[in-house]
KELO-687989 format. One record per residue (C-alpha): residue number from 1; x, y, z. Coordinates in Angstrom, 3 decimals. Example, Ala and Ser with C-alpha at 12.3 -4.5 7.8 and 13.67 -1.06 7.14 Angstrom:
! residues 2
num,c1,c2,c3
1,12.300,-4.500,7.800 $
2,13.670,-1.060,7.140 $
//
This chain:
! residues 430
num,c1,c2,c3
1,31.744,-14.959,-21.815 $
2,31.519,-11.494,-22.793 $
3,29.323,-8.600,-22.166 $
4,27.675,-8.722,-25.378 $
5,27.551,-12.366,-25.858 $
6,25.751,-12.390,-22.237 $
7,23.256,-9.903,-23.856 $
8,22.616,-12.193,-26.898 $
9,21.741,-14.895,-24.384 $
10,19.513,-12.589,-22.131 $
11,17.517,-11.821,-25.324 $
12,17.329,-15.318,-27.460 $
13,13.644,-16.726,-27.178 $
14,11.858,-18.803,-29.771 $
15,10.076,-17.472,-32.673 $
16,7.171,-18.590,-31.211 $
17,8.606,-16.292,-27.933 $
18,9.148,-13.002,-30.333 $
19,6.103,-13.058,-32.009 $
20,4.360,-13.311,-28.233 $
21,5.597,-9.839,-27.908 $
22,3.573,-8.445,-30.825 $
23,0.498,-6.194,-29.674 $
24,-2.602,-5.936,-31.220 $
25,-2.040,-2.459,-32.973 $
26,1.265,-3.175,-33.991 $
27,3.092,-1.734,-37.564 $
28,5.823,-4.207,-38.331 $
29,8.339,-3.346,-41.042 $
30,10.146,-6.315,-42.800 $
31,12.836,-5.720,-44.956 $
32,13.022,-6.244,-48.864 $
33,12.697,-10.507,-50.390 $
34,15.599,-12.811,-48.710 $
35,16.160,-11.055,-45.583 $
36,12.643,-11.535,-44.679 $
37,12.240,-13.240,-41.002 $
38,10.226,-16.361,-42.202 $
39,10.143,-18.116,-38.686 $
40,8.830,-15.080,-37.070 $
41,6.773,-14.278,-39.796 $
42,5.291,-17.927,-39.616 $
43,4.770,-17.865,-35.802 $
44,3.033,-14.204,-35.691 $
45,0.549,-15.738,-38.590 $
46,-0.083,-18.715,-36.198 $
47,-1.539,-16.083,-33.548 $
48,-3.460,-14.446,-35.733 $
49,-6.318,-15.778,-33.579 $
50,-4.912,-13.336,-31.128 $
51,-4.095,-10.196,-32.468 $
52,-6.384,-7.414,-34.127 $
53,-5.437,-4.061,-36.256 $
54,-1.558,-5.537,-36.939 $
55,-0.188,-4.132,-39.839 $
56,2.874,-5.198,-41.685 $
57,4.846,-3.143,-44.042 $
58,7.257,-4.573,-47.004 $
59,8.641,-4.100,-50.497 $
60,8.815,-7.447,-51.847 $
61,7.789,-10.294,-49.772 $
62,9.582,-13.666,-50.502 $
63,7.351,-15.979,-49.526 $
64,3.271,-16.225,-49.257 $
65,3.621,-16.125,-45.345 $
66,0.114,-14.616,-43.881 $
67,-1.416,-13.284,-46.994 $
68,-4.654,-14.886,-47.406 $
69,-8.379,-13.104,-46.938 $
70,-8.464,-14.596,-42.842 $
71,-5.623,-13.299,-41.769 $
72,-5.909,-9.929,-42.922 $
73,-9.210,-9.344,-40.266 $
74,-6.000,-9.256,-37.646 $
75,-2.943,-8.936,-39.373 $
76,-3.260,-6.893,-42.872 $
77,-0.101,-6.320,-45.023 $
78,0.589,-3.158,-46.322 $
79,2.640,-3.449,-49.903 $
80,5.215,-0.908,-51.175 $
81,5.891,-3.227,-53.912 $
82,3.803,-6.043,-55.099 $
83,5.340,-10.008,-55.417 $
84,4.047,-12.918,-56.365 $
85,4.119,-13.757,-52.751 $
86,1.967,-10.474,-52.051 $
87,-0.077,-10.171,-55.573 $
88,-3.030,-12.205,-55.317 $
89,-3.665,-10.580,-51.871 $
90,-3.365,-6.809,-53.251 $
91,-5.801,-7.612,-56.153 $
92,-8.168,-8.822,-53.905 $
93,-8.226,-6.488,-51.848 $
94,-6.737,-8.569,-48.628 $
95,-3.744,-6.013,-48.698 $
96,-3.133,-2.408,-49.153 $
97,-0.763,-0.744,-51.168 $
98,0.996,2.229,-50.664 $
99,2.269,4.502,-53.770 $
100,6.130,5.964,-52.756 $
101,9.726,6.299,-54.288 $
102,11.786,3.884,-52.557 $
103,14.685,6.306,-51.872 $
104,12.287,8.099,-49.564 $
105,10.365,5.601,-47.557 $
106,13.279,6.120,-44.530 $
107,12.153,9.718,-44.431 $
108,8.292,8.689,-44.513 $
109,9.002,6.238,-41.521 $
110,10.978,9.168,-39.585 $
111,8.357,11.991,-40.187 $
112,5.060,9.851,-40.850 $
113,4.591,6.361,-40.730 $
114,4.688,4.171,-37.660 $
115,7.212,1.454,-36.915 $
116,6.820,-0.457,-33.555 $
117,8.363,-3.286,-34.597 $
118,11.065,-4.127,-36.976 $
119,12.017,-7.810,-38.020 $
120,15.233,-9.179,-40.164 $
121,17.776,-11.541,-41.039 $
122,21.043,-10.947,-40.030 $
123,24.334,-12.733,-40.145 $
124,25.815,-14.533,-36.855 $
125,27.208,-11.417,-34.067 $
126,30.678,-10.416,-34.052 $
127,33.220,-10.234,-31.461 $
128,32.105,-6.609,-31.212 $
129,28.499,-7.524,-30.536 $
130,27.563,-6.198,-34.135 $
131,24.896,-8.017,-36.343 $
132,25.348,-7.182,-40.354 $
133,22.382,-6.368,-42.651 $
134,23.733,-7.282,-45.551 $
135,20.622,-8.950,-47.088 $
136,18.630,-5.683,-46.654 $
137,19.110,-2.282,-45.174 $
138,16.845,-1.132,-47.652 $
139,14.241,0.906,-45.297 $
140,14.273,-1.377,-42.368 $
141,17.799,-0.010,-40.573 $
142,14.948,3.483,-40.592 $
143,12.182,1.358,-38.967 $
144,15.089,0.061,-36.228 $
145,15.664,3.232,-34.858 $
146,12.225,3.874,-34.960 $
147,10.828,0.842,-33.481 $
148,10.399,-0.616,-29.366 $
149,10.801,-4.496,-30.463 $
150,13.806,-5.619,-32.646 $
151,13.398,-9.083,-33.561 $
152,16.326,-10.411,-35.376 $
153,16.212,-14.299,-36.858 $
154,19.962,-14.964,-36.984 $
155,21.572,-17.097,-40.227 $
156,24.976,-18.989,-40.608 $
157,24.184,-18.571,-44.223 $
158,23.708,-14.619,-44.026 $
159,26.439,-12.771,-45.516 $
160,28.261,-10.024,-43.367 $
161,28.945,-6.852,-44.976 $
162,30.609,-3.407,-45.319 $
163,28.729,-0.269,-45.135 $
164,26.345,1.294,-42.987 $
165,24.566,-2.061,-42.080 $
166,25.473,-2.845,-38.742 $
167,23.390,-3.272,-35.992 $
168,24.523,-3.865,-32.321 $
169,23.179,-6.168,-30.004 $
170,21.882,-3.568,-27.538 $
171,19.966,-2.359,-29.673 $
172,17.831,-5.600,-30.784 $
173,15.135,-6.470,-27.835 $
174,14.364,-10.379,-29.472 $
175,16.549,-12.830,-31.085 $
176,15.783,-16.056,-32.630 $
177,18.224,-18.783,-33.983 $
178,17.398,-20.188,-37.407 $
179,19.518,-22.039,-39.787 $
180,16.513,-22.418,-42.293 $
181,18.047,-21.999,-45.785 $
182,17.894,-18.182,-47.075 $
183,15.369,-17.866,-50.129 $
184,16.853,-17.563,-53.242 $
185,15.996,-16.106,-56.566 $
186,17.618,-18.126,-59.465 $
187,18.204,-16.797,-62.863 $
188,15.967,-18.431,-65.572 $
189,17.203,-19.211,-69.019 $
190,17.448,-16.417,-71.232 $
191,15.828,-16.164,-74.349 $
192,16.493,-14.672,-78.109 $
193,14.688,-11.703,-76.991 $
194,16.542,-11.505,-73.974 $
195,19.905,-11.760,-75.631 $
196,18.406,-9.059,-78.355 $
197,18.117,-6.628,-76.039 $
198,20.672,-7.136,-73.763 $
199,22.877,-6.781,-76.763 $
200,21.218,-3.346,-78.118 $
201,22.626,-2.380,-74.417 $
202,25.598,-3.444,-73.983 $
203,26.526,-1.716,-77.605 $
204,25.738,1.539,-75.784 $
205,27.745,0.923,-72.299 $
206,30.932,2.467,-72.519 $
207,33.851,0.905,-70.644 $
208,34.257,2.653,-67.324 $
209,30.725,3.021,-67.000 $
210,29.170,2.997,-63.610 $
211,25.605,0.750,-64.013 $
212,22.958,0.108,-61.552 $
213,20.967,-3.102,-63.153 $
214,18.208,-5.204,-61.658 $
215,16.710,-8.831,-61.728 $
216,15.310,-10.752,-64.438 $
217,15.456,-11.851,-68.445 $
218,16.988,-8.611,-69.712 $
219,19.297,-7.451,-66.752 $
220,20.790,-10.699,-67.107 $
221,21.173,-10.544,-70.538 $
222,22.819,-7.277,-70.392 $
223,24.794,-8.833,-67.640 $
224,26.058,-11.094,-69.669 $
225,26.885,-9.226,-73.271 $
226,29.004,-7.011,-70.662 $
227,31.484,-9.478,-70.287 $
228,33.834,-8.227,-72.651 $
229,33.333,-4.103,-71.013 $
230,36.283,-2.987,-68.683 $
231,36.783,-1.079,-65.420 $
232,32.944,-0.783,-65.309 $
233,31.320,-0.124,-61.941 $
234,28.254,-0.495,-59.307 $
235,26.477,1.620,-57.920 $
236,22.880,-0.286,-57.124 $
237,19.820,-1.102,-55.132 $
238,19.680,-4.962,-56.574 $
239,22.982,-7.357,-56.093 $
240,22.011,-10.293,-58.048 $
241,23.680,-13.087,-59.392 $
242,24.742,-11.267,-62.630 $
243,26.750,-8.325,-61.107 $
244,28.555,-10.949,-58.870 $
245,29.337,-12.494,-62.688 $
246,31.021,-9.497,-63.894 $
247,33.225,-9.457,-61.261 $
248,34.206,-12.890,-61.954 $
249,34.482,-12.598,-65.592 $
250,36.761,-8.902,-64.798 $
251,34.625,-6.363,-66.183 $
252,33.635,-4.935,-62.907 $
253,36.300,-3.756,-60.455 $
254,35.033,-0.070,-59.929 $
255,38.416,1.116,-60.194 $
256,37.437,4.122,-62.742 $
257,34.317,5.265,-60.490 $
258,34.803,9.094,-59.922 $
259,32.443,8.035,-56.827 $
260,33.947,5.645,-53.866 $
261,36.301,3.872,-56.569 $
262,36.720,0.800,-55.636 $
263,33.605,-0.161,-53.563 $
264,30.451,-0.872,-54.847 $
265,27.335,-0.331,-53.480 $
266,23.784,-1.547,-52.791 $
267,20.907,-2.249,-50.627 $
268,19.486,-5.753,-50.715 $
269,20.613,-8.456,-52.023 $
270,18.559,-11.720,-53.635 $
271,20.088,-14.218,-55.267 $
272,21.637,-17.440,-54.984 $
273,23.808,-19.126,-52.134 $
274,27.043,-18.294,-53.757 $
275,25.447,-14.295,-54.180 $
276,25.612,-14.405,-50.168 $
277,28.966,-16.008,-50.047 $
278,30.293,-13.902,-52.950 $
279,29.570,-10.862,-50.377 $
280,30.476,-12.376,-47.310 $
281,33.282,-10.360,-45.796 $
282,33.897,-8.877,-49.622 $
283,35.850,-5.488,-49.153 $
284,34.172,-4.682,-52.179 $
285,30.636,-4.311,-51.520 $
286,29.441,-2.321,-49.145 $
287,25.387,-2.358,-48.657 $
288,23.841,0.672,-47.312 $
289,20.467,2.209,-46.444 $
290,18.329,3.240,-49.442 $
291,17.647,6.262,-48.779 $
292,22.475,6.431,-49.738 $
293,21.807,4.109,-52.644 $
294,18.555,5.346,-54.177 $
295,19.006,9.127,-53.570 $
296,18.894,10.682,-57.257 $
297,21.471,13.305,-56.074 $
298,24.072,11.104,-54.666 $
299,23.359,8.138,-57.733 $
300,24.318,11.485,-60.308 $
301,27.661,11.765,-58.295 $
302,28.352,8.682,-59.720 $
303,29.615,9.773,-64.197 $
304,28.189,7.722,-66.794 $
305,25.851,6.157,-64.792 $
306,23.795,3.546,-66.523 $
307,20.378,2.283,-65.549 $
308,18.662,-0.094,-67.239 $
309,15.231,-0.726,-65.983 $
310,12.193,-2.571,-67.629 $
311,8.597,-1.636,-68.341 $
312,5.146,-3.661,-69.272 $
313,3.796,-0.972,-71.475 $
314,4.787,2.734,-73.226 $
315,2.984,5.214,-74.896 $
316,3.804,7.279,-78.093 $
317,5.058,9.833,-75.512 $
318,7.442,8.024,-73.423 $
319,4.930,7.570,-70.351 $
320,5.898,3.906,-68.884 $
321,3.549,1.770,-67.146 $
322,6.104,-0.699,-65.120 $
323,3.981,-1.529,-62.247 $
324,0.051,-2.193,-63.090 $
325,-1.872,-3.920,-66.413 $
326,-4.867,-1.358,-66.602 $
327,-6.141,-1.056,-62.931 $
328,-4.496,-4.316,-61.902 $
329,-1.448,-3.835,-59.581 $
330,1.123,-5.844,-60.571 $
331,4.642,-4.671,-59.236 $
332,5.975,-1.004,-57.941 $
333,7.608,1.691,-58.742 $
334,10.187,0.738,-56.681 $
335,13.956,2.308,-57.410 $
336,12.855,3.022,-61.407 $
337,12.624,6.400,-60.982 $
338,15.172,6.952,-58.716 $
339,17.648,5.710,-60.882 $
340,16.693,7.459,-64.128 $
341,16.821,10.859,-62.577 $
342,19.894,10.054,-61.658 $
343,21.272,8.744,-65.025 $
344,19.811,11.711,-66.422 $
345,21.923,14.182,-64.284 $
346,25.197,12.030,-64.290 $
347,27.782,13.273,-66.471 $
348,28.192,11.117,-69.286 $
349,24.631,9.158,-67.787 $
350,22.535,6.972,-69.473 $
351,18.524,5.746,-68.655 $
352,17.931,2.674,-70.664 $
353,13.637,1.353,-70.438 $
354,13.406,-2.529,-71.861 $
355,10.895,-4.724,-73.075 $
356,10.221,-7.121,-75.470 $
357,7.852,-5.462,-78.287 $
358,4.775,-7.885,-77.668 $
359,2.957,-9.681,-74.668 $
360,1.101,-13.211,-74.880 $
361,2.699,-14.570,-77.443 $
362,2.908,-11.633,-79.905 $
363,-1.047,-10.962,-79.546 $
364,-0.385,-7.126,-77.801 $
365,1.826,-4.612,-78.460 $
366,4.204,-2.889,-75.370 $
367,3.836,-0.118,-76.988 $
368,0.911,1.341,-77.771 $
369,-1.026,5.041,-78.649 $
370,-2.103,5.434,-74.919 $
371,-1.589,3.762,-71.944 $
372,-4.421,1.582,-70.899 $
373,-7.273,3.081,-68.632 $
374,-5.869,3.020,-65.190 $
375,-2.356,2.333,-66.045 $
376,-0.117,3.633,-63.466 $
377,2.518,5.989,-65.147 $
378,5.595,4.924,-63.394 $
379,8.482,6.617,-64.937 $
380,7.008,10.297,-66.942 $
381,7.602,11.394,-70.238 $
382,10.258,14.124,-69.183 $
383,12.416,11.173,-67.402 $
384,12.691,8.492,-70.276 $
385,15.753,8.683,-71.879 $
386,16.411,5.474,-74.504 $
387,14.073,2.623,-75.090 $
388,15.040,-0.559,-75.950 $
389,12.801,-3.757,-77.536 $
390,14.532,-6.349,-79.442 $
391,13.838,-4.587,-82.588 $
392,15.908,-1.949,-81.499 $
393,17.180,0.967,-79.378 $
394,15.474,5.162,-80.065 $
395,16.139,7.926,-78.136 $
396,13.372,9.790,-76.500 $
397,15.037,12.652,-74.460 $
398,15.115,16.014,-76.183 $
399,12.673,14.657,-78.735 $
400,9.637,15.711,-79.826 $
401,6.232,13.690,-79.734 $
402,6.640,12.954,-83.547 $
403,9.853,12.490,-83.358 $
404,9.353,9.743,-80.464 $
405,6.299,8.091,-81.987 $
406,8.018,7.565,-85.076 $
407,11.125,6.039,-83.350 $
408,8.954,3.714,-81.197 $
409,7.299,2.753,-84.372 $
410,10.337,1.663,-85.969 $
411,10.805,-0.421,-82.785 $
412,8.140,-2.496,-82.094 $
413,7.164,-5.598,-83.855 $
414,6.304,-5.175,-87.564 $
415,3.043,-6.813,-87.077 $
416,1.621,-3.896,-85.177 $
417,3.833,-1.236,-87.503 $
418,0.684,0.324,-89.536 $
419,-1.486,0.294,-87.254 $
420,0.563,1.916,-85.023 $
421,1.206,4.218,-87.777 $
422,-2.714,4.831,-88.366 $
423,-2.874,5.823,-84.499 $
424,-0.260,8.010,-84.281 $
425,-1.859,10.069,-87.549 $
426,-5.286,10.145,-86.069 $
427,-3.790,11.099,-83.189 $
428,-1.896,14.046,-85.649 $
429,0.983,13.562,-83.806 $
430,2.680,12.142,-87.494 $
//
């Protein structure tokens, strides 16, 4: 037996065992959806009884875990971006949330907030006494340097991976064996609005193009009318199910990036099973901390970036609410912004915002006069670049306010046209 494997053995307890070591006081950081430690997690809410003033931090949380209203008197989650796990629990006021840009939350936990424990899947240890990341470096590889307690819940199913996402066993205090399947996040079926869009897209994506894309109706759709694009590339916070697509199909293999050709790069992944074994030992992807992946500076290295995002509501200006519905917290601002002020200073870049022009069954226009009271402007007016709704694509950088009323106008759905219109004049912006 080796050093290292002796080491593993010193420090394997149950979950039950690692969340023992959890002090009333305690900030916990868990990383970003699937690499969430759901034993753990499960055993610290069953000593809730036990603990007061625990805080736990997290963008994303996979499953509903400890968020209900008694829990949070002794263990209170703080939310950098809101799930459906996490939602009910923010709106009621059981959780706190946190405003931030997720490319800098690793600097906040260095020069700010406090980390004293940090908790994560991680694939099986190496002959080298390394653990891999690969599900999320996100923030949390920050909070392990920061933190006394590592508590690691190790996976068969979790995929190893390039990059800077490797963690050795001396540095982990706590580890727990779990062969619990990983959560996944399964594509749903795309609709005729979906395809719309993702079309009005993929018309704009020049081959060679370097894109960072997301999860959800229209990523997937663009995903997918991409299929016949070549040599494009990925540079991305999200690997999802339609990226590892586009590899299949040949349209990605990053071999015209100007920026690390060849590799492609992200920080969590959430997907399905074959996602994690698609990056399991791939010499492709590489998965690296966020504040690599999400820096605006380093994501503009990268020419003719594209980054399609979506948004729940825009005004005649270009302001985009993509995180709230009035005062009602709904999501984050998670990697949005990041990525647009990247696309904008790539050479060649492009910032795509999507929607579908209507909301509850074509009662409520996306796009509207003024945001809602309360709406949370996520990405400004100066950063939108091209909106898309499946009535259309306009351009909104370098244009005027009349000039991008009248093209979101000509966008949205015809049944809110003239009144629009009406607005817009009262407003004398037409």
């Amino acid at each position: 037996m080796s050093d290292w494997q002796k080491m593993y053995q010193e420090k394997l307890v149950s979950a039950e065992g690692a969340a023992a070591a959890i002090e009333s006081g305690d900030h916990i950081w868990f990383p970003v959806g699937a690499g969430e430690p759901y034993s753990f997690i499960s055993a610290l809410a069953d000593r809730r009884e036990s603990l007061k003033d625990v805080t736990t931090y997290q963008i994303l949380p996979a499953k509903p875990g400890y968020f209900d209203e008694e829990t949070s008197q002794s263990i209170k989650h703080n939310s950098l971006f809101t799930s459906g796990a996490s939602r009910e629990a923010v709106q009621a006021g059981w959780s706190d949330v946190t405003p931030n840009y997720f490319h800098e939350i690793p600097r906040l936990i260095r020069e700010y907030w406090s980390a004293d424990v940090a908790g994560a899947i991680v694939s099986p240890m190496d002959e080298h006494g390394f653990f891999s990341m690969g599900l999320g470096v996100d923030y949390t590889w920050e909070a392990i340097k920061k933190a006394k307690k590592v508590i690691f819940e190790i996976n068969p199913d979790a995929p190893r991976c390039h990059g800077n996402c490797q963690v050795h066993v001396s540095k982990v205090t706590h580890i727990i064996e779990c062969d619990d399947p990983i959560p996944e996040l399964l594509p749903a079926p795309l609709s005729e609005i979906d395809m719309a869009i993702g079309g009005y897209v993929a018309e704009m994506v020049e081959d060679g193009s370097t894109l960072q894309i997301g999860f959800g109706g229209v990523p997937n759709a663009v995903c997918k009318a991409l299929e016949n694009k070549r040599d494009l590339g990925i540079h991305t916070e999200m690997m999802t199910e339609g990226i590892m697509e586009l590899v299949a199909c040949g349209a990605v293999n990053n071999s015209r990036k100007n920026f690390h050709p060849g590799k492609m790069f992200g920080t969590f992944a959430w997907g399905s099973k074959r996602l994690y074994e698609f990056m399991h030992c791939n010499p492709m992807v590489e998965m690296h901390p966020v504040d690599f992946t999400n820096d605006p500076y380093i994501i503009a290295q990268n020419d003719k970036l594209v980054s399609i995002n979506s948004t729940i509501e825009i005004d005649f200006l270009g302001q985009c609410c993509s995180e709230s519905m009035g005062t009602k917290q709904w999501s984050g601002t998670g990697g949005q912004v990041d990525f647009f002020r990247g696309a904008n200073v790539s050479k060649g870049g492009k910032g795509f915002v999507t929607m579908p022009a209507t909301a509850k069954g074509g009662t409520i226009s996306r796009i509207v006069p003024t945001l809602k009271p309360g709406a949370v402007v996520t990405t400004n007016k100066n950063d939108v670049d091209h909106v898309v709704t499946e009535y259309g694509v306009v351009k909104m950088r370098g244009q005027s306010a009349r000039q991008r009323a009248l093209g979101l106008i000509r966008i949205s759905h015809p049944d809110f046209r003239e009144e629009l219109k009406a607005a817009a004049k009262a407003m004398n912006i037409i």
